[in-house]
N, CA, C and O atoms as CSV, one atom per row, in Angstrom:
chain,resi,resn,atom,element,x,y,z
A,1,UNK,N,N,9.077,-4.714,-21.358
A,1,UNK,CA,C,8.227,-5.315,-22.329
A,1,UNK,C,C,9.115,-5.888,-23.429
A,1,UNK,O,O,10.136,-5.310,-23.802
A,2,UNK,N,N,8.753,-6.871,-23.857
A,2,UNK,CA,C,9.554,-7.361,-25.197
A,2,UNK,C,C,9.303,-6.972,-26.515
A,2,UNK,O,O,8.477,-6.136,-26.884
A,3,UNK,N,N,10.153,-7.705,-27.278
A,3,UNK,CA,C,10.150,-6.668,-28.591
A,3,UNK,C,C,8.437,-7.355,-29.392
A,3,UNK,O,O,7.749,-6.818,-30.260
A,4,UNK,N,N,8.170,-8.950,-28.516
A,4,UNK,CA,C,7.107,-9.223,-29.575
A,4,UNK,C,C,5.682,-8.963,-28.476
A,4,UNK,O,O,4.772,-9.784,-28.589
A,5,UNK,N,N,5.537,-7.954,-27.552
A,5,UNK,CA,C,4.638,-8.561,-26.808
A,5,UNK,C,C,3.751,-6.920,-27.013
A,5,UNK,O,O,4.218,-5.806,-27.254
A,6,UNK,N,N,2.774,-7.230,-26.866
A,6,UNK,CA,C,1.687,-6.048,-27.483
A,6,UNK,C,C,1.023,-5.079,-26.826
A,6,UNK,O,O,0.131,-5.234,-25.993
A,7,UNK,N,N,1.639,-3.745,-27.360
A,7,UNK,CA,C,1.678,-2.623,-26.751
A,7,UNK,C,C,0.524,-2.455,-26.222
A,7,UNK,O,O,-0.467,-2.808,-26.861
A,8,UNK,N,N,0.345,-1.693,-24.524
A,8,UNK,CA,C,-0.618,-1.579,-23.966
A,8,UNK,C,C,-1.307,0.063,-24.182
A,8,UNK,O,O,-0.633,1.087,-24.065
A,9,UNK,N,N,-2.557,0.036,-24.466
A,9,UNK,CA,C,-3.081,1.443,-24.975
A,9,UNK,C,C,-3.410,2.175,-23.286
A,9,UNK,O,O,-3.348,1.525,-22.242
A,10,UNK,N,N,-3.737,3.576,-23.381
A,10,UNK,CA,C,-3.844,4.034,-22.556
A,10,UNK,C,C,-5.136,3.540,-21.484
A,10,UNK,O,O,-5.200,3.803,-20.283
A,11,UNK,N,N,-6.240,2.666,-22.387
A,11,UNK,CA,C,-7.354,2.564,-22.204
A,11,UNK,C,C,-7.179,1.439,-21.632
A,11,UNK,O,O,-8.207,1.212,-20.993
A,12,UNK,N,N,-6.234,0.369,-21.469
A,12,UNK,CA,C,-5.783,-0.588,-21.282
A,12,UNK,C,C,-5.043,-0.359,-20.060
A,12,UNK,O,O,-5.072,-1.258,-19.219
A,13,UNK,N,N,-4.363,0.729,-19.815
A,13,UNK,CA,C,-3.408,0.873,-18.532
A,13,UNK,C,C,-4.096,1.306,-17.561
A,13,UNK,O,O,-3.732,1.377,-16.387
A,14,UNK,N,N,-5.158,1.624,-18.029
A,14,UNK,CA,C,-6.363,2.462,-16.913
A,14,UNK,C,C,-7.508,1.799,-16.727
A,14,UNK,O,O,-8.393,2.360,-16.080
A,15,UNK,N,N,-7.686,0.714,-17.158
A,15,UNK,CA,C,-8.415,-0.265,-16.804
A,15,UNK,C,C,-8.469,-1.354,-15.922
A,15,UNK,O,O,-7.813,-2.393,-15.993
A,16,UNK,N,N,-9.625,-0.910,-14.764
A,16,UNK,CA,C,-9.635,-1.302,-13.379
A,16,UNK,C,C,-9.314,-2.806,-13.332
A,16,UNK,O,O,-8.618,-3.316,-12.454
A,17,UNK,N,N,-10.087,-3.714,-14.723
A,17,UNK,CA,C,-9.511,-5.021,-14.531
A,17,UNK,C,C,-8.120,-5.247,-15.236
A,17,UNK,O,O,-7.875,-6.451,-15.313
A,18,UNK,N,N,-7.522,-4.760,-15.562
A,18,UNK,CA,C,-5.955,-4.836,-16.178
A,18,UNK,C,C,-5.404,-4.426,-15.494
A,18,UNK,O,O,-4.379,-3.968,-15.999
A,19,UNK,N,N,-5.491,-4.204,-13.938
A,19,UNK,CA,C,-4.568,-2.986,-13.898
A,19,UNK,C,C,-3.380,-3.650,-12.903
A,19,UNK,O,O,-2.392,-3.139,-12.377
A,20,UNK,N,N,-4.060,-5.369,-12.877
A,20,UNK,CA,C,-2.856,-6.116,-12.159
A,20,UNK,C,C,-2.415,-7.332,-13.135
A,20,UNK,O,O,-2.175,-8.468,-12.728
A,21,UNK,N,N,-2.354,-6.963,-14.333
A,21,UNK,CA,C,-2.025,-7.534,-15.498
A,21,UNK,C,C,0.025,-7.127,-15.593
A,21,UNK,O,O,0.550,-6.056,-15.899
A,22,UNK,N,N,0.507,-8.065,-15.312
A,22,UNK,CA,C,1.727,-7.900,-15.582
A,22,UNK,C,C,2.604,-6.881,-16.029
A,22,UNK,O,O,3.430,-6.094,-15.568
A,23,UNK,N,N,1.902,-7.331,-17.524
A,23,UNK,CA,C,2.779,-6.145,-18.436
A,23,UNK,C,C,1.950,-4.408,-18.602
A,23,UNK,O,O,2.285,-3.349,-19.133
A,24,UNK,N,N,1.044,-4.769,-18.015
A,24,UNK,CA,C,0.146,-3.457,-17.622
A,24,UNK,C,C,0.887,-2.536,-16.253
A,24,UNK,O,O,0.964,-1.309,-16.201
A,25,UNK,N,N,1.417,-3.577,-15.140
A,25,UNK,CA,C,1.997,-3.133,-14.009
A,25,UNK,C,C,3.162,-2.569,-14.701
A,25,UNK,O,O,3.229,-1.340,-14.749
A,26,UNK,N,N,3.925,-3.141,-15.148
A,26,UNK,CA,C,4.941,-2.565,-15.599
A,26,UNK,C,C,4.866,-1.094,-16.747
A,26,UNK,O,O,5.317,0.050,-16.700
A,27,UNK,N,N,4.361,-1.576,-17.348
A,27,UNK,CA,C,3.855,-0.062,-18.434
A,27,UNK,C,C,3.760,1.561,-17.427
A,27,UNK,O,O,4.426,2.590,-17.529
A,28,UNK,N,N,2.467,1.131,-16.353
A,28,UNK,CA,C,2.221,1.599,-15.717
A,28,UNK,C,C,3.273,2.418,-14.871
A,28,UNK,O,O,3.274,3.628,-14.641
A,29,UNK,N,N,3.882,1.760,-14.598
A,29,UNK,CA,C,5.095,2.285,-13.315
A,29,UNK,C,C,6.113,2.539,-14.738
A,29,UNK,O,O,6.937,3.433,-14.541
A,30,UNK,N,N,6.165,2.087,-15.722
A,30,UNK,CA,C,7.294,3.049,-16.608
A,30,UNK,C,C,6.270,4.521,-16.442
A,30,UNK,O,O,7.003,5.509,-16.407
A,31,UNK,N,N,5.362,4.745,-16.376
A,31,UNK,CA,C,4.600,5.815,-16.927
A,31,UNK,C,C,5.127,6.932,-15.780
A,31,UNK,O,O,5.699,8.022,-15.828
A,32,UNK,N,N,4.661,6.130,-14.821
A,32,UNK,CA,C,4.835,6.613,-13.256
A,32,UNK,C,C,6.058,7.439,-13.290
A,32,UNK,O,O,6.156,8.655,-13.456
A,33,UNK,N,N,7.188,6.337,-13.056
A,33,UNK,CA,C,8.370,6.504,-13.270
A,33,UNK,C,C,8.874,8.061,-14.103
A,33,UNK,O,O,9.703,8.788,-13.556
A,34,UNK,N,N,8.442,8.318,-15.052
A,34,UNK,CA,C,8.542,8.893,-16.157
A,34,UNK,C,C,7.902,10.333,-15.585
A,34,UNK,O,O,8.501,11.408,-15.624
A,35,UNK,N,N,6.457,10.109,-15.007
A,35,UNK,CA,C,6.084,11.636,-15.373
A,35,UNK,C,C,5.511,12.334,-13.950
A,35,UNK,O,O,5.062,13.462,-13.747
A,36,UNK,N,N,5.721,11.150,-13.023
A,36,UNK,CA,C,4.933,11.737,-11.904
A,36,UNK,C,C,5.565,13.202,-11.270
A,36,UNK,O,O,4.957,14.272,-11.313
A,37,UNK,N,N,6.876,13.010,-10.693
A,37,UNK,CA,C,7.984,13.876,-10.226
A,37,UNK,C,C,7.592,15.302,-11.019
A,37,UNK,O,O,7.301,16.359,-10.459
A,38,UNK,N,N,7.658,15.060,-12.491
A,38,UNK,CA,C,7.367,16.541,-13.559
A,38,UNK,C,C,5.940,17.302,-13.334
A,38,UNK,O,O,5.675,18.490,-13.146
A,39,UNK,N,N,5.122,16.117,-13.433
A,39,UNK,CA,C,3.794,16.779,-12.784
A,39,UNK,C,C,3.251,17.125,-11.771
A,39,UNK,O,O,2.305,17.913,-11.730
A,40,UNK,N,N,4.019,16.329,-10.369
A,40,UNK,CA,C,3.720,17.049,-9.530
A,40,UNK,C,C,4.261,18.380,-8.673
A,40,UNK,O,O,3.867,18.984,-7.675
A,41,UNK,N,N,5.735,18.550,-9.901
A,41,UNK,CA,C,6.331,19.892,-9.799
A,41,UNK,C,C,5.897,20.682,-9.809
A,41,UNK,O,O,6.019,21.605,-9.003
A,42,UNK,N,N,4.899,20.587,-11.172
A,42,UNK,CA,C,4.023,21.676,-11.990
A,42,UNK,C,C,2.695,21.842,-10.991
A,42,UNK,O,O,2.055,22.894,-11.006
A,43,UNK,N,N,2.375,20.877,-10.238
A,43,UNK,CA,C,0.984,21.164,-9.644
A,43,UNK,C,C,0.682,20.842,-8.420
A,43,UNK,O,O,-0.444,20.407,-8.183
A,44,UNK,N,N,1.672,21.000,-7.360
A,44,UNK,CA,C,1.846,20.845,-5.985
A,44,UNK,C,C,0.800,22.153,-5.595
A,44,UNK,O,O,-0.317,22.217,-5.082
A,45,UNK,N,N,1.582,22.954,-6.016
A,45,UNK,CA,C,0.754,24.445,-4.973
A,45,UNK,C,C,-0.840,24.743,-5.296
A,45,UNK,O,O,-1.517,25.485,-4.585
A,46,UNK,N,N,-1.270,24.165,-6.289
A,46,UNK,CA,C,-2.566,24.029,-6.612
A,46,UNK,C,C,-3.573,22.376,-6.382
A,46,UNK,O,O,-4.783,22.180,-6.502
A,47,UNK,N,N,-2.632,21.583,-6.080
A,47,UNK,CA,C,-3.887,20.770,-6.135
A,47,UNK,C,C,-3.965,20.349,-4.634
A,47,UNK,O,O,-2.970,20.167,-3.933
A,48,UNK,N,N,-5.355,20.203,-4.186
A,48,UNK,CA,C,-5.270,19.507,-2.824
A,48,UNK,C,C,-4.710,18.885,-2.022
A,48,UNK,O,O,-4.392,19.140,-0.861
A,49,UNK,N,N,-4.466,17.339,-3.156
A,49,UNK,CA,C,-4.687,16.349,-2.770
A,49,UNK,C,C,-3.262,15.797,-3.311
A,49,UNK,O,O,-3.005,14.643,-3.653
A,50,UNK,N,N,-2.239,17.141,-3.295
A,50,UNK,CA,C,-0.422,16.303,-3.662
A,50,UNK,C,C,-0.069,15.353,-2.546
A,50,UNK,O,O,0.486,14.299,-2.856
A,51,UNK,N,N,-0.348,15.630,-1.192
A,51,UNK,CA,C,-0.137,15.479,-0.109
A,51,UNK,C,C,-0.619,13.408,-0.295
A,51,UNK,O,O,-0.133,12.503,0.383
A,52,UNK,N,N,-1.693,13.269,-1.443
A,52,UNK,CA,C,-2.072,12.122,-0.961
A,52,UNK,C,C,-1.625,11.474,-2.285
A,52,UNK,O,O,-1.677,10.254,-2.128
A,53,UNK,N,N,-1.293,11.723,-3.268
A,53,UNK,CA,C,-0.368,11.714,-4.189
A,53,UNK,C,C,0.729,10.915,-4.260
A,53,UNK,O,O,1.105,9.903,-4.851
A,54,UNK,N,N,1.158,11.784,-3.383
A,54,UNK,CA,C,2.457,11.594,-2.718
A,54,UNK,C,C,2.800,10.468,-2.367
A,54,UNK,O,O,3.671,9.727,-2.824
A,55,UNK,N,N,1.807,10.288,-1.198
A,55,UNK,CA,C,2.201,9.594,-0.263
A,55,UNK,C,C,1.618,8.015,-0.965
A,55,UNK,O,O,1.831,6.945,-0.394
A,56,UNK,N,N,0.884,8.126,-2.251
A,56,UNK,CA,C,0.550,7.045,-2.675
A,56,UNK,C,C,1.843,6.279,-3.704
A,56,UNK,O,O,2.166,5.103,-3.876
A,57,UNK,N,N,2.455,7.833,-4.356
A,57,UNK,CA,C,3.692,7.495,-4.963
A,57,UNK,C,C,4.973,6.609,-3.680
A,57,UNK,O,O,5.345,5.458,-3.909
A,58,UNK,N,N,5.332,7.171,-2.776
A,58,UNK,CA,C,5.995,6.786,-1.714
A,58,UNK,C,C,5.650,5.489,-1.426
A,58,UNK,O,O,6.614,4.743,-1.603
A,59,UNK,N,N,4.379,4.760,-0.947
A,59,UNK,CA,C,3.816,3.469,-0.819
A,59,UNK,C,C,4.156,2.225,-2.388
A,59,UNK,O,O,4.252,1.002,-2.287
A,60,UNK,N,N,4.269,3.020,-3.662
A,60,UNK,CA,C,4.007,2.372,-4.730
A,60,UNK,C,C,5.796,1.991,-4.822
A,60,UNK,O,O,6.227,1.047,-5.484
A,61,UNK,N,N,6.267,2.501,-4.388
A,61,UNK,CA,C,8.236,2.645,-4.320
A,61,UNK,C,C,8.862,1.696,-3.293
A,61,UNK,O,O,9.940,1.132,-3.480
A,62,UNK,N,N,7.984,1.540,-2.015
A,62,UNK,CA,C,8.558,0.857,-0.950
A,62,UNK,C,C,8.095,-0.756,-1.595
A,62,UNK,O,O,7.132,-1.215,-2.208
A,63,UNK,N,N,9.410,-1.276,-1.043
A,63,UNK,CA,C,10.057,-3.080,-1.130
A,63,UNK,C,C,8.366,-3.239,-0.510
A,63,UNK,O,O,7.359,-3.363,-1.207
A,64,UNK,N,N,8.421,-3.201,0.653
A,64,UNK,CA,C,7.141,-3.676,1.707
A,64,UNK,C,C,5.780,-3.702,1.103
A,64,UNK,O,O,5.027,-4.630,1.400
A,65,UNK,N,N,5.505,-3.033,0.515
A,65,UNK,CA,C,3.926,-2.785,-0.239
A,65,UNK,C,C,3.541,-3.860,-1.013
A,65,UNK,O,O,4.191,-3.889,-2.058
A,66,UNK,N,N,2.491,-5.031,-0.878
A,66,UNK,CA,C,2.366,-5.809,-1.723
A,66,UNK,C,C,1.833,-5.927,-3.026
A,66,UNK,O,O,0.682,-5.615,-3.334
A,67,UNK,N,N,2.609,-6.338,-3.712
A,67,UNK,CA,C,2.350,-6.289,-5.332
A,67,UNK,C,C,1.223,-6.192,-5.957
A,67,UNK,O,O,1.282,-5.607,-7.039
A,68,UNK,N,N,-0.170,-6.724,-5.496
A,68,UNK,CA,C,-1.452,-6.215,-5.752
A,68,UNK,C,C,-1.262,-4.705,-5.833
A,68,UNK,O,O,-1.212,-3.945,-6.801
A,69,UNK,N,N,-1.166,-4.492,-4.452
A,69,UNK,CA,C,-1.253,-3.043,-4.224
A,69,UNK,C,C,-0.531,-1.806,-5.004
A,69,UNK,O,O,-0.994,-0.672,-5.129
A,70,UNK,N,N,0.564,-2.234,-5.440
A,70,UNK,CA,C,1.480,-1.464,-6.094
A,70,UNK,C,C,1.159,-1.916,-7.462
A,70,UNK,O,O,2.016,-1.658,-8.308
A,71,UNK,N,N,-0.046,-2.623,-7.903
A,71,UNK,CA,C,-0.383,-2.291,-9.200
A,71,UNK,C,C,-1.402,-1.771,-9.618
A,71,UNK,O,O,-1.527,-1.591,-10.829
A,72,UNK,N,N,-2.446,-1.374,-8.675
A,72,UNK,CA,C,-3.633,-0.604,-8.434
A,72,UNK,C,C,-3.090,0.750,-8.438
A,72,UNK,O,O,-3.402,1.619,-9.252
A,73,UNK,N,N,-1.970,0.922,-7.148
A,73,UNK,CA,C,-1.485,2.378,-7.051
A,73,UNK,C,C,-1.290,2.876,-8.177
A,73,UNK,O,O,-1.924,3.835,-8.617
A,74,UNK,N,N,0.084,1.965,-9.077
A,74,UNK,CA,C,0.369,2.690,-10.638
A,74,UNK,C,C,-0.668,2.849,-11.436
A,74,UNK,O,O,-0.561,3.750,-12.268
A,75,UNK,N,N,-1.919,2.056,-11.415
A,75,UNK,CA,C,-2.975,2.354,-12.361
A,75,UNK,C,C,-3.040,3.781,-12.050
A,75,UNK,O,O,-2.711,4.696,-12.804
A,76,UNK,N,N,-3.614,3.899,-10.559
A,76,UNK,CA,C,-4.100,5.740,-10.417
A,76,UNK,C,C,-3.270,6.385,-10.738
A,76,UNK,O,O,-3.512,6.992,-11.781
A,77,UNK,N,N,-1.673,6.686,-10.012
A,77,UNK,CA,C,-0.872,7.314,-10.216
A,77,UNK,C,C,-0.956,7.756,-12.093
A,77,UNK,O,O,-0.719,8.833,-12.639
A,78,UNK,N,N,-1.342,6.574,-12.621
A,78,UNK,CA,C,-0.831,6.611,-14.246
A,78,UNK,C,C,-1.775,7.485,-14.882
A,78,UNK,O,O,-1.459,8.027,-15.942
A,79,UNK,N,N,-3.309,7.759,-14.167
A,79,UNK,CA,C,-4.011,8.249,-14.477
A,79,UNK,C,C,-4.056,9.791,-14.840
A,79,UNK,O,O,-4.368,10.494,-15.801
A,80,UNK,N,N,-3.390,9.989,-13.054
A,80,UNK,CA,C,-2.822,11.653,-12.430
A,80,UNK,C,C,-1.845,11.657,-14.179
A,80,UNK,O,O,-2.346,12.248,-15.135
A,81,UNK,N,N,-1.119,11.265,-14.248
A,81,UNK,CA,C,0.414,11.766,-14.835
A,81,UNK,C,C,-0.177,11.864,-16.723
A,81,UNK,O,O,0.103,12.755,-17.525
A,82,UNK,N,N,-1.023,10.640,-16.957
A,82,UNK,CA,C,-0.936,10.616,-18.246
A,82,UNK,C,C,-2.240,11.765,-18.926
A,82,UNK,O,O,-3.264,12.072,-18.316
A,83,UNK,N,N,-1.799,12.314,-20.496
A,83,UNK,CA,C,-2.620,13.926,-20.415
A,83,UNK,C,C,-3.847,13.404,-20.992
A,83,UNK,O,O,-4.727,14.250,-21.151
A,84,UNK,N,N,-4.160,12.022,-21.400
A,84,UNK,CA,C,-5.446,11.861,-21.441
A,84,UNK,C,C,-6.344,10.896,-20.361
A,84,UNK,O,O,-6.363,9.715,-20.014
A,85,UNK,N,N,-7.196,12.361,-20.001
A,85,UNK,CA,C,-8.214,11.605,-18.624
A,85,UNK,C,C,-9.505,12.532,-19.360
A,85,UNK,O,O,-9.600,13.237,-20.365
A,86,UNK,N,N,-10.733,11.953,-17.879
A,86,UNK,CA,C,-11.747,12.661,-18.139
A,86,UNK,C,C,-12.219,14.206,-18.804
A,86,UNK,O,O,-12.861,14.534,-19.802
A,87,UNK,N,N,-11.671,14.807,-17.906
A,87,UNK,CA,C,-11.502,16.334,-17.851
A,87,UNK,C,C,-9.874,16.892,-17.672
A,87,UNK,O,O,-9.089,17.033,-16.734
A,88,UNK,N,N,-9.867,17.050,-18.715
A,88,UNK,CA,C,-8.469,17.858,-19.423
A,88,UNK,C,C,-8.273,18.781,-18.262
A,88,UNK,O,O,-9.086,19.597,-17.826
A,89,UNK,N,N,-7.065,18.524,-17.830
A,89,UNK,CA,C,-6.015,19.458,-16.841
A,89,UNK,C,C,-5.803,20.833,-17.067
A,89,UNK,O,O,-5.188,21.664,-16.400
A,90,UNK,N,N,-6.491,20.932,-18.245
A,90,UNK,CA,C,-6.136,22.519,-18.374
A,90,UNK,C,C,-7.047,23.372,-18.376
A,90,UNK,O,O,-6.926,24.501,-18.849
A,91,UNK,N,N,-8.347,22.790,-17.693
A,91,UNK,CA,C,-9.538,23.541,-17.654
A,91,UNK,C,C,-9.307,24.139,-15.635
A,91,UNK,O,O,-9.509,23.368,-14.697
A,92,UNK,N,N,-9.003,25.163,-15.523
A,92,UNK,CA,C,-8.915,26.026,-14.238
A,92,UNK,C,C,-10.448,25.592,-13.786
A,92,UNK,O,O,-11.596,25.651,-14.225
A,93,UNK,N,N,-9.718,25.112,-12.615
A,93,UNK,CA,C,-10.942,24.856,-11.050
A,93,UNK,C,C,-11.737,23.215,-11.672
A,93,UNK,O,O,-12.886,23.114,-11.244
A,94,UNK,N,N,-11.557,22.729,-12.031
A,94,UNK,CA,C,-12.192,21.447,-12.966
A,94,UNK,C,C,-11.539,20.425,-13.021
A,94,UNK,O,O,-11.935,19.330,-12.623
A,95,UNK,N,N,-10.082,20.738,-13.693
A,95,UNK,CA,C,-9.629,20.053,-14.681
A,95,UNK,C,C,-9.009,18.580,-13.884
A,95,UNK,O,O,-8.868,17.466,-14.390
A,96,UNK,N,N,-8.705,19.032,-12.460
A,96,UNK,CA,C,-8.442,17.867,-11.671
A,96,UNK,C,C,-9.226,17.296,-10.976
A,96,UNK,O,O,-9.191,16.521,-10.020
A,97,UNK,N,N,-10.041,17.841,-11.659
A,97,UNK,CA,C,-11.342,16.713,-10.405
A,97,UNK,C,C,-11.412,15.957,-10.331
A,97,UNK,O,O,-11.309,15.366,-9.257
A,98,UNK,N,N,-11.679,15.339,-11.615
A,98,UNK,CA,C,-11.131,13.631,-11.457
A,98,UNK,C,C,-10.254,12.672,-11.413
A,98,UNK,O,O,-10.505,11.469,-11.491
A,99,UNK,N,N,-9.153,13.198,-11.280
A,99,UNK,CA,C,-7.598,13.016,-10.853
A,99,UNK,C,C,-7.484,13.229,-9.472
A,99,UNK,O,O,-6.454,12.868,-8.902
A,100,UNK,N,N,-8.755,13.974,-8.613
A,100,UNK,CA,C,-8.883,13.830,-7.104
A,100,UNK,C,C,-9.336,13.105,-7.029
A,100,UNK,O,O,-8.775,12.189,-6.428
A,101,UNK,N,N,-10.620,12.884,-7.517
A,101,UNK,CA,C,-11.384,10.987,-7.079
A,101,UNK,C,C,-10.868,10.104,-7.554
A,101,UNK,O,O,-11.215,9.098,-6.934
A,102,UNK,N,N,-9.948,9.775,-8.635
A,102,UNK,CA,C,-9.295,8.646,-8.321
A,102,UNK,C,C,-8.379,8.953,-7.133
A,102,UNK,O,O,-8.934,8.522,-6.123
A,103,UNK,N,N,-7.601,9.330,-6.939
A,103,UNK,CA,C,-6.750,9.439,-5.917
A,103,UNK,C,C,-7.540,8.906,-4.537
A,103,UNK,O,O,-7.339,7.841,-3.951
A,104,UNK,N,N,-8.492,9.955,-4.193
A,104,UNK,CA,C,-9.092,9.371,-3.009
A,104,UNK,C,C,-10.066,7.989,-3.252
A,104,UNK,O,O,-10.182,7.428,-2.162
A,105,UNK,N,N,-10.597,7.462,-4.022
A,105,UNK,CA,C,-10.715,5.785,-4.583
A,105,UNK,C,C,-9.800,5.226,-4.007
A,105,UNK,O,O,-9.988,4.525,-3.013
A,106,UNK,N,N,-8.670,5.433,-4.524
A,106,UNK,CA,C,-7.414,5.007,-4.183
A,106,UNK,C,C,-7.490,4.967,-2.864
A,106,UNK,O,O,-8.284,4.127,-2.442
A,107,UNK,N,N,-6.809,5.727,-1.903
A,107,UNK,CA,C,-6.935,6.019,-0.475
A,107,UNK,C,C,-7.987,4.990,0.272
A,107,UNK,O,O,-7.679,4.090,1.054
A,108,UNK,N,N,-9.344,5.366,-0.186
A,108,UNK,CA,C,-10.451,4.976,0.570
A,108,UNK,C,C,-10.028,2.955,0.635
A,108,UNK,O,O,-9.919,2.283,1.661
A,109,UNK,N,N,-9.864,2.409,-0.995
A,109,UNK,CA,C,-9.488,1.112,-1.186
A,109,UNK,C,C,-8.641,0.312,-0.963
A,109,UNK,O,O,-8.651,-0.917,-0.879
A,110,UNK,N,N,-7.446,1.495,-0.809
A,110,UNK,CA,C,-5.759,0.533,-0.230
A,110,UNK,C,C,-5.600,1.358,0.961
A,110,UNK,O,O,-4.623,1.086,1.659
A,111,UNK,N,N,-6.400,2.362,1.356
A,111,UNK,CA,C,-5.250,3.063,2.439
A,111,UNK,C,C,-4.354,2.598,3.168
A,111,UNK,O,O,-3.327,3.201,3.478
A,112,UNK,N,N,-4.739,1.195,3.595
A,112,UNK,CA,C,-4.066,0.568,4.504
A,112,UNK,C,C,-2.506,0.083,4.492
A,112,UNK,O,O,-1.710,-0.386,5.306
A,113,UNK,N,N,-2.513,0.545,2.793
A,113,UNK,CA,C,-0.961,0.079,1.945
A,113,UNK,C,C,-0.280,1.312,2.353
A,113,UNK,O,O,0.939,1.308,2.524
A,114,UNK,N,N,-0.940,2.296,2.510
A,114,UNK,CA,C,-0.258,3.387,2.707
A,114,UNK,C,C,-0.039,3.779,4.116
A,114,UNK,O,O,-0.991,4.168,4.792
A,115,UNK,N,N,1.204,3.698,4.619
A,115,UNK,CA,C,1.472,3.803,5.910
A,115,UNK,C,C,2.183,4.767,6.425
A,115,UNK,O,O,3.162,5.165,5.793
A,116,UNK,N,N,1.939,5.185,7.330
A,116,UNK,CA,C,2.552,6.740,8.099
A,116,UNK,C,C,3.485,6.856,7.794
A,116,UNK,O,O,3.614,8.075,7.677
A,117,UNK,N,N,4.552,6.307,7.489
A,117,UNK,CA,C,6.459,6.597,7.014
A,117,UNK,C,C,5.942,7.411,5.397
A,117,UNK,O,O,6.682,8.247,4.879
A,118,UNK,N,N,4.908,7.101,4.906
A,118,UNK,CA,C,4.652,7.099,3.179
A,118,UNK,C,C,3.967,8.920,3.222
A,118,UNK,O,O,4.056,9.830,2.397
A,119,UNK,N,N,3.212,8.827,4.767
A,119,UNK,CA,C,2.437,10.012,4.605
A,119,UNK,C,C,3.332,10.818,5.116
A,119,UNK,O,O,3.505,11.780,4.368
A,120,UNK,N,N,4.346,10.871,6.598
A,120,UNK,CA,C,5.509,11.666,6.585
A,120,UNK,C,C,6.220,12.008,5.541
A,120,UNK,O,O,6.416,13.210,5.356
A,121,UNK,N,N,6.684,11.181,4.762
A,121,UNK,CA,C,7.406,11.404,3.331
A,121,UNK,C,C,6.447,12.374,2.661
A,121,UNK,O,O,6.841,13.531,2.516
A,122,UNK,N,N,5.354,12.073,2.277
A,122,UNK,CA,C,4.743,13.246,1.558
A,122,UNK,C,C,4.581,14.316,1.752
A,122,UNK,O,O,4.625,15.224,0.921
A,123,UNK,N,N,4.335,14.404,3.042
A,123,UNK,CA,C,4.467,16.048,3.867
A,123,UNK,C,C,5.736,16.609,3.722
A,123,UNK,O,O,6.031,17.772,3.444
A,124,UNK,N,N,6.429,15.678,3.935
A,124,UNK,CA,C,7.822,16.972,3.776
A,124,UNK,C,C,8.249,16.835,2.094
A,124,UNK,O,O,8.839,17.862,1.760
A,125,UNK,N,N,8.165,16.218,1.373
A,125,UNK,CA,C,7.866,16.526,0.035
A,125,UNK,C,C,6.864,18.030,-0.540
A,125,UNK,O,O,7.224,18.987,-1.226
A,126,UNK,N,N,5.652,17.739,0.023
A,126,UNK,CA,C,4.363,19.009,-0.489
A,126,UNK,C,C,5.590,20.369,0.372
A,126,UNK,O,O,6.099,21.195,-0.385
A,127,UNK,N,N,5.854,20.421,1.581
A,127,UNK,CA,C,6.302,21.370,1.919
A,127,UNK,C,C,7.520,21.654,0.935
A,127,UNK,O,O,7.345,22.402,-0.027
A,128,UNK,N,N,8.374,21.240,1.101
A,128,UNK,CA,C,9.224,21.703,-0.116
A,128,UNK,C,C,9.181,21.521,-1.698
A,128,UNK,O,O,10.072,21.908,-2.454
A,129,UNK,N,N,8.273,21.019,-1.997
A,129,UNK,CA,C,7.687,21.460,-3.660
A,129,UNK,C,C,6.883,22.710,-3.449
A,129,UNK,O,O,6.919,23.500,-4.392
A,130,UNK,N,N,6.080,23.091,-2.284
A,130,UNK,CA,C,5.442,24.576,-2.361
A,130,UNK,C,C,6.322,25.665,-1.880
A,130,UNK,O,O,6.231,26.769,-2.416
A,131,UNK,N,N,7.405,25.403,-0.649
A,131,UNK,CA,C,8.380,25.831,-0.751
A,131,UNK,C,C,9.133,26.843,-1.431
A,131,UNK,O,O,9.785,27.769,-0.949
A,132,UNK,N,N,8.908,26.465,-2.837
A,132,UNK,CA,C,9.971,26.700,-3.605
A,132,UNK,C,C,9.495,28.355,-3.802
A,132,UNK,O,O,10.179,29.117,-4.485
């Protein structure tokens, strides 16, 4: 982003029609970039749906994935990672619920971006983040 170009709010990075807005893609995947890895350290062995996570992070990384797609992905991904969403993460049995339906939104709308090399990768990722 440049020094004169105008900061994108959270409400803005998560917004379904912005979310293939340039400097929104980019924000986005700084966000990504930034917090996904930490959070899904913290919440592999508890949440369902790391496995699809994952494999959406993996798809959002590969050269091959087309740029639409990898700016939809970072919207969700940005959603999972950033601490303001619907229902606060820190409410036990709840708090990710809606950090699962976007995810599977996700899935159901691009799955097709997401391709078996992305979902192998995630599996052996979830196994060794629960692993541990």
């Amino acid at each position: 982003m440049t020094a004169k170009a105008k900061p994108v709010s959270p409400e803005d990075a998560l917004d379904p029609k912005k979310a293939l807005v340039p400097t929104v893609v980019k924000v986005n995947e700084a966000r990504v970039t930034r917090g996904f890895w930490p959070k899904i350290q913290r919440t592999a062995a508890r949440i369902p749906f790391a496995d699809q996570a994952l494999a959406a992070w993996y798809a959002a990384r590969d050269p091959q994935t087309p740029l639409p797609a990898k700016g939809m992905i970072f919207a969700a991904l940005a959603y999972f990672v950033m601490p303001v969403d619907a229902i606060p993460d820190l409410f036990a049995g709840i708090g990710y619920t809606d950090d699962a339906a976007v995810i599977a939104a996700l899935i159901a709308t691009l799955g097709a971006n997401i391709k078996r090399r992305h979902r192998d990768q995630a599996e052996e990722a979830v196994e060794r983040l629960r692993g541990k």
